[in-house]
C-alpha positions as MATLAB code, in Angstrom:
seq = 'XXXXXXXXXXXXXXXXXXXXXXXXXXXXXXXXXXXXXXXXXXXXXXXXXXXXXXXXXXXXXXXXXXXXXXXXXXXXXXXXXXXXXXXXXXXXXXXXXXXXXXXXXXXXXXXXXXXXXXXXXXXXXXXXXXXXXXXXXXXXXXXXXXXXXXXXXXXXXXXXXXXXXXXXXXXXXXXXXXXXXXXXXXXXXXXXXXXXXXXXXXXXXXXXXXXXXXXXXXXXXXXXXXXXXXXXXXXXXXXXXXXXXXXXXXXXXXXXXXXXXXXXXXXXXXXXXXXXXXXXXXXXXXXXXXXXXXXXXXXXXXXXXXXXXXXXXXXXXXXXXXXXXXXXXXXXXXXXXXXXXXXXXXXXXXXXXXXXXXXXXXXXXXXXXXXXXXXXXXXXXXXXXXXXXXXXXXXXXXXXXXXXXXXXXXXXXXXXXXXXXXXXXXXXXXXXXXXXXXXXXXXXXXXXXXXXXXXXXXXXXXXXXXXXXXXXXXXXXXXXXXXXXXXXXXXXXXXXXXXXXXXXXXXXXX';
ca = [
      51.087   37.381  -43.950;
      49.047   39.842  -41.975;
      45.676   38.255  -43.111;
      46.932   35.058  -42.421;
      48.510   35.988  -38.629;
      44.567   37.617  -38.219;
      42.685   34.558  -38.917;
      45.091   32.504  -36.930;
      44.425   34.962  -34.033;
      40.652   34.558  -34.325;
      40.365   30.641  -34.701;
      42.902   30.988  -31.637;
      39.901   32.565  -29.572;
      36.768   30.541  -30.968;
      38.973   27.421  -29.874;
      38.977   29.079  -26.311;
      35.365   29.814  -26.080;
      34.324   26.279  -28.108;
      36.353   23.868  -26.555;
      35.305   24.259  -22.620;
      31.897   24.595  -23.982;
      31.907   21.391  -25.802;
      33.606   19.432  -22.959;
      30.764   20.870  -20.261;
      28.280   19.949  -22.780;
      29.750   16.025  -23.100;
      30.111   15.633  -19.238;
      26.823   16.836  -19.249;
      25.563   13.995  -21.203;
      27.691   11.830  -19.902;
      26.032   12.445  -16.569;
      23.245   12.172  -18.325;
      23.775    8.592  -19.477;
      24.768    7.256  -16.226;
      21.255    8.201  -14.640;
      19.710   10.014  -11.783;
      21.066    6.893   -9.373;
      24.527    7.965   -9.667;
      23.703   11.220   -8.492;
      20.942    9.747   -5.780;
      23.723    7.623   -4.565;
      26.544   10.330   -4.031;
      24.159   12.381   -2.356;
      23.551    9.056    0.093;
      27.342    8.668    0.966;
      28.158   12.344    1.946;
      25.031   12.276    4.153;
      25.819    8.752    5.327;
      29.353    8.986    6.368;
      28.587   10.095   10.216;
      25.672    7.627   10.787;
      25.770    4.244   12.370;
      23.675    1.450   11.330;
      20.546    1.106   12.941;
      19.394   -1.890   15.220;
      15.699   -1.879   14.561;
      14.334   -1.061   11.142;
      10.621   -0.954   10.257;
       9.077   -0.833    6.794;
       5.386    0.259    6.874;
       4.028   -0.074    3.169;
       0.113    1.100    2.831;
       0.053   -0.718   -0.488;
      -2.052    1.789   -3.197;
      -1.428    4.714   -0.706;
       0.018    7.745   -1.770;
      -0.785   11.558   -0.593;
      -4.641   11.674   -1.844;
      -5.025    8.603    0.972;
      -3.175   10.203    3.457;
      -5.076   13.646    3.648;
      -8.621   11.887    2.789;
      -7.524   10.363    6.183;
      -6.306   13.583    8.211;
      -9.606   15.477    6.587;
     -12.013   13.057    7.641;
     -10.472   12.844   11.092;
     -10.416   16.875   11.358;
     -13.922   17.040   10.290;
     -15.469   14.355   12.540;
     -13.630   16.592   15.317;
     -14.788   20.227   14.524;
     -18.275   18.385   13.492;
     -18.107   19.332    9.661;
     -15.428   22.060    9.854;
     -12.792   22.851    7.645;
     -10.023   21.117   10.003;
      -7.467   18.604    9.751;
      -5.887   15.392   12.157;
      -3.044   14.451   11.056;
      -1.547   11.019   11.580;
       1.262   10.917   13.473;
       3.616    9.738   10.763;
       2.858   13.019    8.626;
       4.660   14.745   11.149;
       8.127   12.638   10.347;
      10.611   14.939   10.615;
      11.969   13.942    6.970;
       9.253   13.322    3.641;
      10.506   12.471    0.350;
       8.906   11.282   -2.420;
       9.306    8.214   -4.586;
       8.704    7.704   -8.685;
       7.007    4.140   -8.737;
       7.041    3.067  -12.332;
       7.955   -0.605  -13.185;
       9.749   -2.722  -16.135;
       6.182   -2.778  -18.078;
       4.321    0.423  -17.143;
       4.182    4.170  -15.542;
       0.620    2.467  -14.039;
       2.752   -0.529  -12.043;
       1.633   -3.362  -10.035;
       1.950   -4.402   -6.387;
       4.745   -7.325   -7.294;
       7.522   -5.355   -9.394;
       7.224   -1.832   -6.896;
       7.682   -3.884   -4.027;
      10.298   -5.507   -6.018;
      11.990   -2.586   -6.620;
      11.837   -1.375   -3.008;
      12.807   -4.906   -1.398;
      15.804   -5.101   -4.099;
      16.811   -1.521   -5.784;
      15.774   -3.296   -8.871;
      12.598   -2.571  -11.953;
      11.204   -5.504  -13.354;
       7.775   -6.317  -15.103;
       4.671   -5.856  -13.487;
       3.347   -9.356  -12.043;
       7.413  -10.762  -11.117;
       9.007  -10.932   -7.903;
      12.427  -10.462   -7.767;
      13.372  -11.685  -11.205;
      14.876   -9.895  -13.791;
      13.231   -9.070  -16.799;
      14.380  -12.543  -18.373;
      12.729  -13.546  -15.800;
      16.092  -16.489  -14.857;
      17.789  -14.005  -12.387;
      16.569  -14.128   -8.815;
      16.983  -10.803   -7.107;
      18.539  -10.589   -3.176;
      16.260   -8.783   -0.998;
      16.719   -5.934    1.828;
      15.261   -8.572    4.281;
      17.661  -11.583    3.244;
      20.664   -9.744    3.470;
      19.881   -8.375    6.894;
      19.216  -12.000    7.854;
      22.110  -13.937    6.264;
      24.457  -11.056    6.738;
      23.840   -9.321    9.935;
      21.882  -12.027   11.882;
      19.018   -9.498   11.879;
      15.628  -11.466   13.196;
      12.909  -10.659    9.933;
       9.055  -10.645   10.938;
       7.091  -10.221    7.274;
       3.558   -8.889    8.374;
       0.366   -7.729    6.069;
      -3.742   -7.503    6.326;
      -3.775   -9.166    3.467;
      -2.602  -12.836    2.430;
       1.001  -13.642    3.450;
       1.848  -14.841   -0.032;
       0.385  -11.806   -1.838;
       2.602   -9.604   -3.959;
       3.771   -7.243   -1.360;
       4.872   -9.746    1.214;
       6.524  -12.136   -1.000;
       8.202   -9.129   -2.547;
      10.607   -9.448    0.526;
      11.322  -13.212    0.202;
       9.901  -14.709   -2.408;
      11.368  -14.644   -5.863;
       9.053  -15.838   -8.971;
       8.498  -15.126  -12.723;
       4.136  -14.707  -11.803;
       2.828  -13.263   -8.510;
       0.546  -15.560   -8.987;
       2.413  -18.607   -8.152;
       1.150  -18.797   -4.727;
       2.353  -22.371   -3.437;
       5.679  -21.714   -4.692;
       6.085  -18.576   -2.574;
       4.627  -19.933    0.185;
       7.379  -22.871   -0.414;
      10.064  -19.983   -0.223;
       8.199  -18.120    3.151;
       9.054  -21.388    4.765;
      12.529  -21.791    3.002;
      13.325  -18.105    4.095;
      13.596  -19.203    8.101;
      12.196  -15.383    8.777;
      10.971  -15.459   12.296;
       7.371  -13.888   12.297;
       5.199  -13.863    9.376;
       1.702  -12.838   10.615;
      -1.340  -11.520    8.849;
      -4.077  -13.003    6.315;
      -4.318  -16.510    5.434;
      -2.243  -18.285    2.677;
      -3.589  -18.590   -0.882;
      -3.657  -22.005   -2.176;
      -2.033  -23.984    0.744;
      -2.406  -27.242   -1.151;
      -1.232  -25.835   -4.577;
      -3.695  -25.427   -7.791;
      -4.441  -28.967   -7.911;
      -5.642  -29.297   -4.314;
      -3.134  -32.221   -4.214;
       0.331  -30.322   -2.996;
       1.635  -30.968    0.604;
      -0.277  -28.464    3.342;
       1.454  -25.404    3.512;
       1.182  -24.981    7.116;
       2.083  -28.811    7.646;
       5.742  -27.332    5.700;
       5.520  -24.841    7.947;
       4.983  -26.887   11.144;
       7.543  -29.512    9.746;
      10.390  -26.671    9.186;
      10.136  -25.781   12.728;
       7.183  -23.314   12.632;
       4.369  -22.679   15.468;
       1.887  -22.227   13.097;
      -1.276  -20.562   14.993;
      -4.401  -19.508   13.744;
      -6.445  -18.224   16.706;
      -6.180  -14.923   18.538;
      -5.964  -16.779   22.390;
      -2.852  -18.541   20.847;
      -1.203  -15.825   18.997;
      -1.653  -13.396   22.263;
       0.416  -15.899   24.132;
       2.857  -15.721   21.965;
       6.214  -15.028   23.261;
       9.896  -15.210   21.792;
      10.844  -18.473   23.378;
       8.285  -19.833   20.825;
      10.405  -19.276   18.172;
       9.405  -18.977   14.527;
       6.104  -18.063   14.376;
       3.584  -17.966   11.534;
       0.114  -16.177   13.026;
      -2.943  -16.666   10.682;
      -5.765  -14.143   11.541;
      -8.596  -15.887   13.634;
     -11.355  -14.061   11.719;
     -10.528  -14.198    7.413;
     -12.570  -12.272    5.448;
     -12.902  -11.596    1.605;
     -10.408  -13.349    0.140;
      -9.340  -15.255    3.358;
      -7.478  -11.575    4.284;
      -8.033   -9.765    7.512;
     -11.388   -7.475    7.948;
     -11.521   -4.286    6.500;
     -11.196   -2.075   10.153;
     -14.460   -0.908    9.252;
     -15.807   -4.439    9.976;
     -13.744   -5.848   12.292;
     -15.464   -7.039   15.789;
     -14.446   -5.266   18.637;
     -11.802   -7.112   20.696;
     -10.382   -8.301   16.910;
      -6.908   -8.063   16.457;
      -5.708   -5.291   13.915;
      -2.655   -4.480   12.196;
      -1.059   -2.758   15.087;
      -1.709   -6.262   17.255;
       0.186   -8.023   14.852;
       3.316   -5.001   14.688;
       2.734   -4.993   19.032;
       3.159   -8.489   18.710;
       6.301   -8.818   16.344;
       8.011   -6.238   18.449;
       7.889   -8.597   21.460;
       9.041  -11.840   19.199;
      11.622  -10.007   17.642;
      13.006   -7.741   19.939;
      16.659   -8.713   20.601;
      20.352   -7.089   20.952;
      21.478   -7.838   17.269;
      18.880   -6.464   15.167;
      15.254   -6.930   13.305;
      13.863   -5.756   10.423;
       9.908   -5.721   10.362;
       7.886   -4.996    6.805;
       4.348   -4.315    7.434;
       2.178   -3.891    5.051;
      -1.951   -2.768    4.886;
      -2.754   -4.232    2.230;
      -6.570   -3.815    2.286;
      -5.966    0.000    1.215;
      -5.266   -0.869   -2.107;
      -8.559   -3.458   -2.459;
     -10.518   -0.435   -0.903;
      -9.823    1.776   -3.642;
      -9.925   -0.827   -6.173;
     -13.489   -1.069   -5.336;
     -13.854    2.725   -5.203;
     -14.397    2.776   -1.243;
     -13.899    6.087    0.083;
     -14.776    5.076    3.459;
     -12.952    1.641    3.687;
     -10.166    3.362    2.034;
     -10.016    6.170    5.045;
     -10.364    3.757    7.882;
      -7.639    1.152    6.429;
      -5.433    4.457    6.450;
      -6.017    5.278    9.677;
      -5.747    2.131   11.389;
      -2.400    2.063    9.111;
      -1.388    4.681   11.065;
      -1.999    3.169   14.304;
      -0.105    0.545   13.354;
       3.008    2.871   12.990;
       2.085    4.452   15.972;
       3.236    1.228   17.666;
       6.188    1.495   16.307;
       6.922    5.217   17.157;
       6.523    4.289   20.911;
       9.256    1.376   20.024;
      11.002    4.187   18.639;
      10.199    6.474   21.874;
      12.418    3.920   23.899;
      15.470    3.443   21.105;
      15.735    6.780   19.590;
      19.441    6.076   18.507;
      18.969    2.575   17.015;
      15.986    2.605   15.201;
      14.847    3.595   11.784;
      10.858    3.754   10.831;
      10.296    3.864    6.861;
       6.569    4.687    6.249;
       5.767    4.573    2.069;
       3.352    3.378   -0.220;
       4.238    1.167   -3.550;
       1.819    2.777   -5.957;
      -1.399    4.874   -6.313;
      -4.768    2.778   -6.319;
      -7.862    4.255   -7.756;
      -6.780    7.477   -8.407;
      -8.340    8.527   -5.577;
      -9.114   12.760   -5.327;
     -10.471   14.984   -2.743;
     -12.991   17.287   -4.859;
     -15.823   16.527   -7.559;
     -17.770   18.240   -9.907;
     -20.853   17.924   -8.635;
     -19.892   19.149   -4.833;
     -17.582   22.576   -6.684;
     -15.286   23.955   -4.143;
     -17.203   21.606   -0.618;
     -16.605   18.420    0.785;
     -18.608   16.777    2.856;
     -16.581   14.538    4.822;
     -19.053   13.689    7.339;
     -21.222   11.842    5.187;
     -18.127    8.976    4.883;
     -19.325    8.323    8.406;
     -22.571    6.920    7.696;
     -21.176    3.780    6.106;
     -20.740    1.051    8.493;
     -19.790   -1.672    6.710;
     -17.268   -2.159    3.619;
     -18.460   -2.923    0.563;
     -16.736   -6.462    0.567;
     -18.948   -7.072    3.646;
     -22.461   -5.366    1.602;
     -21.759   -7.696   -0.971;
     -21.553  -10.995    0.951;
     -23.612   -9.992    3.879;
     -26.671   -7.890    1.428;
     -26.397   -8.668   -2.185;
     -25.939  -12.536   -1.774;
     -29.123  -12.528   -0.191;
     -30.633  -10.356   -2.475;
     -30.233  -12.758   -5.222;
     -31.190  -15.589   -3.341;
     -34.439  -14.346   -2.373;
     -35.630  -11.709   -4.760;
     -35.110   -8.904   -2.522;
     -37.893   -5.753   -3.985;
     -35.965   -2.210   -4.363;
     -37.437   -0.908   -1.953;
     -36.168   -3.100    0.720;
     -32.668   -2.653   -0.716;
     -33.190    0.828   -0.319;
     -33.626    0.652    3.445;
     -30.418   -1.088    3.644;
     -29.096    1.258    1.687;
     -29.597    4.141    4.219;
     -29.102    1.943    7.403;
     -25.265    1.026    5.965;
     -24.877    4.440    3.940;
     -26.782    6.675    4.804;
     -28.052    7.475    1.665;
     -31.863    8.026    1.190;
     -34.736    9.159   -1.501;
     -36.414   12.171   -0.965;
     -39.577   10.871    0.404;
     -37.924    8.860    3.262;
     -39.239   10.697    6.547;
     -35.052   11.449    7.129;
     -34.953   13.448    4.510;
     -35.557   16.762    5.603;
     -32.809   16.471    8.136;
     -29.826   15.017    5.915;
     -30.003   17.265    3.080;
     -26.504   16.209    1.867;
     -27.236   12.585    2.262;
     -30.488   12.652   -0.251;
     -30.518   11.022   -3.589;
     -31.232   13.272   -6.329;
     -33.840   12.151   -9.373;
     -30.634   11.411  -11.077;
     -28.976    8.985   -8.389;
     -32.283    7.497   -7.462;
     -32.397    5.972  -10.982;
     -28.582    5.181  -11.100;
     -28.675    3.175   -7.650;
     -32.110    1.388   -9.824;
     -30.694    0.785  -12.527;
     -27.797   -0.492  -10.893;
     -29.864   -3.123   -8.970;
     -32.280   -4.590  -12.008;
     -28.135   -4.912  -13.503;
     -27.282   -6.804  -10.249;
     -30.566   -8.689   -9.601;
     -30.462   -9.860  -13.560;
     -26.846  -10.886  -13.108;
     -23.531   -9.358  -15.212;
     -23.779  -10.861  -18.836;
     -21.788   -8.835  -20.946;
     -20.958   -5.475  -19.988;
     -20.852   -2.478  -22.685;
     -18.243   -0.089  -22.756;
     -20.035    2.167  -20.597;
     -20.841   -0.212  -18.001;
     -17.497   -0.979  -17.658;
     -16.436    2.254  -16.790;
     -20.107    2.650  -14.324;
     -18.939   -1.171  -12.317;
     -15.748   -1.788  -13.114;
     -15.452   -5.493  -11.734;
     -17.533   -4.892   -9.042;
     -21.234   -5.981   -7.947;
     -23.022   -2.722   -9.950;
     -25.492   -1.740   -7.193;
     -22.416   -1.892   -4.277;
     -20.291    0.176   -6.354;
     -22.890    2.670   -7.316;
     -23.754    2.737   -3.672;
     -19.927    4.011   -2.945;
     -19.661    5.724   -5.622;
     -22.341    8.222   -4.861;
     -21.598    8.351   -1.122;
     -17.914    9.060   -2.777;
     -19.282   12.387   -4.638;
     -22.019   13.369   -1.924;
     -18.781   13.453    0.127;
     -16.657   15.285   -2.207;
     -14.718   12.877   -2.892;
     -13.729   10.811   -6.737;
     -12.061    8.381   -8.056;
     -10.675    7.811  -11.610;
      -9.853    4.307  -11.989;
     -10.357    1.019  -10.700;
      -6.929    0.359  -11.297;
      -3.727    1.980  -10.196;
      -2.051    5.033  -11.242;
       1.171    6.566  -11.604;
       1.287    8.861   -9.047;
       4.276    8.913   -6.789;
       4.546    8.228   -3.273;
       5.279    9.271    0.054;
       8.092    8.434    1.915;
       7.746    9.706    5.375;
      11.250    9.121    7.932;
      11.869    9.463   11.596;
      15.021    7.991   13.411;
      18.537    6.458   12.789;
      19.707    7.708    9.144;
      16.365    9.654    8.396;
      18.299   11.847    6.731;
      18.788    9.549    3.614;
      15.313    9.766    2.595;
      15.434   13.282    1.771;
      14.415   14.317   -2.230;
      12.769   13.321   -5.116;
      14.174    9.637   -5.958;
      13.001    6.298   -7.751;
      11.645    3.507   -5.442;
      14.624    1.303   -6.067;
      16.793    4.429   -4.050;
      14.889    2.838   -0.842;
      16.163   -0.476   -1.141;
      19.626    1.357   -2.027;
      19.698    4.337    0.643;
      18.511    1.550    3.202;
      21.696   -0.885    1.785;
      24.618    1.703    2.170;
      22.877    2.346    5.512;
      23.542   -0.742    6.809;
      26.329   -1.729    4.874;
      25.135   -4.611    3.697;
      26.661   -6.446    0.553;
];
């Protein structure tokens, strides 16, 4: 009876020290199961319950920008100050009182496109790389941030980007298709959306892929649009106009606006067209304003350091325009400044340079290599151009030079080794002879791109101290930088879809 009362007593005390083990370990995975939203979501109520819904909401997206973009930019401007010191600039945006930092992986890959992270931001939703805001069935439409705000709040919605206004990024906040690529349709549903400013780069495809669809802007103009397409016009734009769609006077590749680095002086930028949409949108209910650069992500596509930089900074410009908004309406406006993926994967340090950069050298390029190409290599091919001719160009637009130029003695850093003499050659005779079929190496020299232009950047890139890894995009998170009316919220580590959701509960929309 004794041995029996013992064992009793001891399963008695396992059961005590098993049983609140096991049930911490199952809420534990229950948690678990439910997913890091759940959590990301209580955390926005408790800091959400003494904020008020704010009046004025911008989105700045630098689409392909994440943190190597952002301090390539603050390094270059800190070095063109202290002439070649080790100093920074930062934009004004880095300075946010609240950064967090977004996860940016899609439906289809940890590498996502521009059309399912914009998706996710626009609607707290994942979906496959190349959809906009469809489900991965691709038969359910997704409601975005900017519809709701319009249909449920009366909010006015301007929809602005360097690029083309039916891209993926744009669309992303009105549009919703199974391919990005279905540029009439979403230019059907910009007009559809009655958003009051769209402004930016030029539609794709206004007449369809046949050529035979109704003119996009004649939609436009039909559903009550002022369509305008020249700077004079769009600068006397005013709010009495009402909906306004404002085409870029001067398109370049890809009918998008100029790279900064080639704009004229007197263009309009992207903070022209955010200065702008302030004044047409500006009103006692509410706007929301998306803005995106979209010209940062085709920069380091192509591998452009440079281009890359100066998109970034004129970026931040454009935000700067909205931080004076914000100056005069502290207590009813919200800026959002984020990226929606990597591009390039762009890093500040290369072998060949060890532990220097040479930012200063980024300044010798003038032009963008969308503008060498059609400006330089079209006429190269036309007419034959000889090396060394190219090579003159080469150092009026780069800087770069061989080491028997008369330069050379003064631009040490800027001097093309034996090696890069006979990769920028090489490189040429591949361009001049005209891409055929490209071995596996080649690929990875050129990418896509014209092989002498990308060389050209390429070694500027590493003379610099600068690399990149990819001519696609990566799966590094993002920035999100916060200043205003429920900052707070954008605290942490959190998905991209917790944007769409923090800026939701925010305004308590449905």
């Amino acid at each position: 009876m004794r041995k029996h009362l013992k064992r009793i007593l001891i399963f008695i005390m396992v059961l005590a020290m098993v049983v609140p083990a096991v049930t911490a370990i199952t809420n534990r995975a229950q948690a678990s199961q439910q997913g890091s939203t759940k959590v990301a979501n209580e955390d926005v109520v408790i800091s959400s319950l003494s904020t008020k819904a704010p009046k004025y909401i911008f989105l700045f997206i630098g689409d392909g920008m994440s943190y190597p973009q952002i301090q390539a930019a603050s390094y270059y401007l800190g070095t063109m100050k202290s002439n070649g010191g080790v100093e920074t600039q930062d934009l004004e945006f880095m300075n946010f009182p609240v950064a967090g930092t977004a996860k940016t992986f899609d439906s289809t890959s940890f590498c996502p496109d521009s059309a399912s992270t914009a998706t996710s931001i626009a609607t707290g939703y994942k979906t496959y790389s190349g959809t906009i805001n469809m489900d991965t069935t691709l038969t359910i439409p997704y409601e975005t941030i900017s519809e709701k705000l319009k249909q449920q709040k009366g909010y006015k919605i301007g929809v602005i980007s360097s690029v083309n206004l039916n891209h993926a990024t744009p669309a992303a906040f009105y549009a919703h298709q199974a391919s990005r690529n279905n540029y009439y349709e979403i230019g059907i549903e910009m007009v559809e959306s009655g958003f009051d400013y769209f402004a930016g780069g030029a539609l794709l495809k206004p007449t369809g892929n046949s050529g035979n669809e109704k003119d996009l802007y004649k939609v436009a103009e039909a559903s009550g649009y002022k369509v305008i397409k020249t700077q004079e016009e769009a600068e006397k734009l005013t709010a009495k106009d009402g909906k306004a769609i404002v085409i870029a006077e001067t398109l370049a590749d890809s009918s998008a606006m100029s790279y900064d680095l080639d704009a004229a002086e007197g263009e309009w930028r992207l903070a022209d067209y955010v200065e702008k949409g302030i004044e047409v949108l500006d009103n006692n209910t509410g706007f929301f304003m998306m803005v995106e650069s979209g010209k940062i992500d085709w920069a380091c596509h192509a591998n452009d350091a440079a281009a890359t930089i100066q998109d970034t900074i004129a970026f931040g410009k454009a935000v700067d325009t909205a931080i004076d908004f914000y100056k005069k309406h502290p207590n009813d406006t919200l800026i959002l400044v984020t990226g929606d993926h990597e591009t390039g994967g762009l890093t500040i340090g290369f072998a060949g340079t060890k532990y220097d950069t040479f930012m200063t050298n980024l300044a010798n390029q003038k032009i963008s290599y969308a503008k060498f190409d059609s400006d330089y290599i079209t006429r190269y091919k036309k007419y034959d151009t000889k090396f060394e001719t190219v090579l003159s160009d080469i150092k009026a637009n780069f800087g770069l030079m061989p080491s028997y130029d008369k330069d050379a003695s003064k631009n040490p850093t800027l001097v093309l080794t034996d090696y890069e003499y006979h990769k920028l050659l090489d490189a040429y005779n591949m361009t001049m002879n005209g891409i055929k079929q490209l071995t596996q190496e080649e690929k990875l020299l050129y990418g896509s791109y014209e092989p002498l232009t990308v060389t050209i950047t390429h070694i500027l890139n590493n003379k610099s101290g600068i690399d990149f890894t990819s001519y696609s995009h990566t799966g590094v998170p993002v920035p999100v930088f916060a200043i205003g009316n429920g900052q707070d919220m954008f605290e942490g580590y959190y998905d991209n879809t917790d944007i769409f959701k923090r800026l939701a509960q925010l305004t308590a929309v449905k």
